[in-house]
Every structure is written in structure tokens, then in C-alpha cells.
C-alpha distance (Angstrom), angle and dihedral (degrees) to the residues before:
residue distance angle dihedral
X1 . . .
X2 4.08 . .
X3 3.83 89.9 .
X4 4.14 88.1 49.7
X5 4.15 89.2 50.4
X6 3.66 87.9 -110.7
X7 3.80 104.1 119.7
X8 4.02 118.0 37.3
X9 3.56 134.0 -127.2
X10 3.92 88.7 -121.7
X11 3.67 86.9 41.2
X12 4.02 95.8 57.2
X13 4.14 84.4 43.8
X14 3.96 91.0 61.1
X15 3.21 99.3 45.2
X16 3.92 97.6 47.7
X17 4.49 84.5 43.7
X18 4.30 79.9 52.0
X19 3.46 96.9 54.9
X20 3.93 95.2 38.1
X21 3.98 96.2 101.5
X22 3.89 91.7 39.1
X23 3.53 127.5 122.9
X24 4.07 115.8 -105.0
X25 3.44 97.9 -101.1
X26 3.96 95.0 61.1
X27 3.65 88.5 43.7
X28 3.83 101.4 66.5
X29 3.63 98.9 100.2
X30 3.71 83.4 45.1
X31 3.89 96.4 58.5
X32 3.78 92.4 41.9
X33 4.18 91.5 51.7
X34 3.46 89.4 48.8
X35 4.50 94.8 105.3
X36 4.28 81.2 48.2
X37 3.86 87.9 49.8
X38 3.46 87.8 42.1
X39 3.69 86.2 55.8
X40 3.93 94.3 44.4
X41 3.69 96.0 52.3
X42 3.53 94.1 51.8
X43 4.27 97.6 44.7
X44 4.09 88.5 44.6
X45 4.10 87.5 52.1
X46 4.05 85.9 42.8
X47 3.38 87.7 48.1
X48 3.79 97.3 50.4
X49 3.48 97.1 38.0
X50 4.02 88.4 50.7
X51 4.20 87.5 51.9
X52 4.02 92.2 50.1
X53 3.90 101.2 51.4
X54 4.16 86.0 45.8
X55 3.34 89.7 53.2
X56 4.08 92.5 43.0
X57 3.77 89.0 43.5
X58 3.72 94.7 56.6
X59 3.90 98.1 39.5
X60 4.03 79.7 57.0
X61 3.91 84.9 47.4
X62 3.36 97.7 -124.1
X63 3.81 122.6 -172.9
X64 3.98 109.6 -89.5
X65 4.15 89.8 -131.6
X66 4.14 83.1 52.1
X67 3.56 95.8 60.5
X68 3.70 99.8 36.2
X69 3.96 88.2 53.9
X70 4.32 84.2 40.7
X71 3.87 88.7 49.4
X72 4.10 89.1 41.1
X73 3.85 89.0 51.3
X74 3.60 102.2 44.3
X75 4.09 89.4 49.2
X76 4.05 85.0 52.9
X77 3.55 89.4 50.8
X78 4.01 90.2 52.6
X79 3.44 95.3 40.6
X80 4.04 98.5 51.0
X81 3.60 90.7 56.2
């Protein structure tokens, strides 16, 4: 469902931060979603992070080419490793 843009990011965040305090049997599906979780936390603080320096890079009125290639780095960077 998170590969058919069904089921959020945020979405898979809540419900792991619901069943945080839960006992062990309702926490199954948590423990074995824990590599897509992985996953999610990661692409929601790429995401983030990729929204601030956009909007830091245009208060500073950077050229548009110099944050497409900034934007076009940084997602090589993430990508590669």
C-alpha cells in the first residue's frame, strides 16, 4: 500500500507513535514494519529538510538554476548512500 501512495509517510509515523506504549502482542506488525518505518522516518526528514533550505535559499534570493542544481545535488547525495 506505501509503494501504491495509499498509506503516508506521516500516516505510518502515527501509527507506529500509537502503538509505542502497547503491550507485545499488539505490536507485532509494528516490529515487523520497522525497515519500512525505517524508510519513512528518513524520507519525511528528507523531505523536511529539502522544504527548509528551499525556503532559506529563496529568502536569500538565490538564483533559480542554484537551487535546482543544490536540490539535484543533495538528492544525489541521498540517493548514493
Amino acid at each position: 500500500m506505501y509503494n501504491e501512495d495509499i498509506i503516508e509517510e506521516d500516516a505510518i509515523l502515527s501509527w507506529e507513535d500509537e502503538k509505542k506504549d502497547a503491550d507485545e502482542a499488539d505490536k507485532v506488525f509494528v516490529n515487523q514494519a520497522q525497515p519500512l518505518i525505517q524508510v519513512s522516518i528518513f524520507i519525511y526528514f528528507y523531505y523536511t529538510l529539502t522544504k527548509l533550505m528551499l525556503c532559506y535559499l529563496l529568502l536569500l534570493n538565490y538564483p533559480m538554476r542554484c537551487i535546482i542544481s543544490y536540490v539535484s545535488n543533495l538528492f544525489d547525495l541521498v540517493c548514493s548512500g
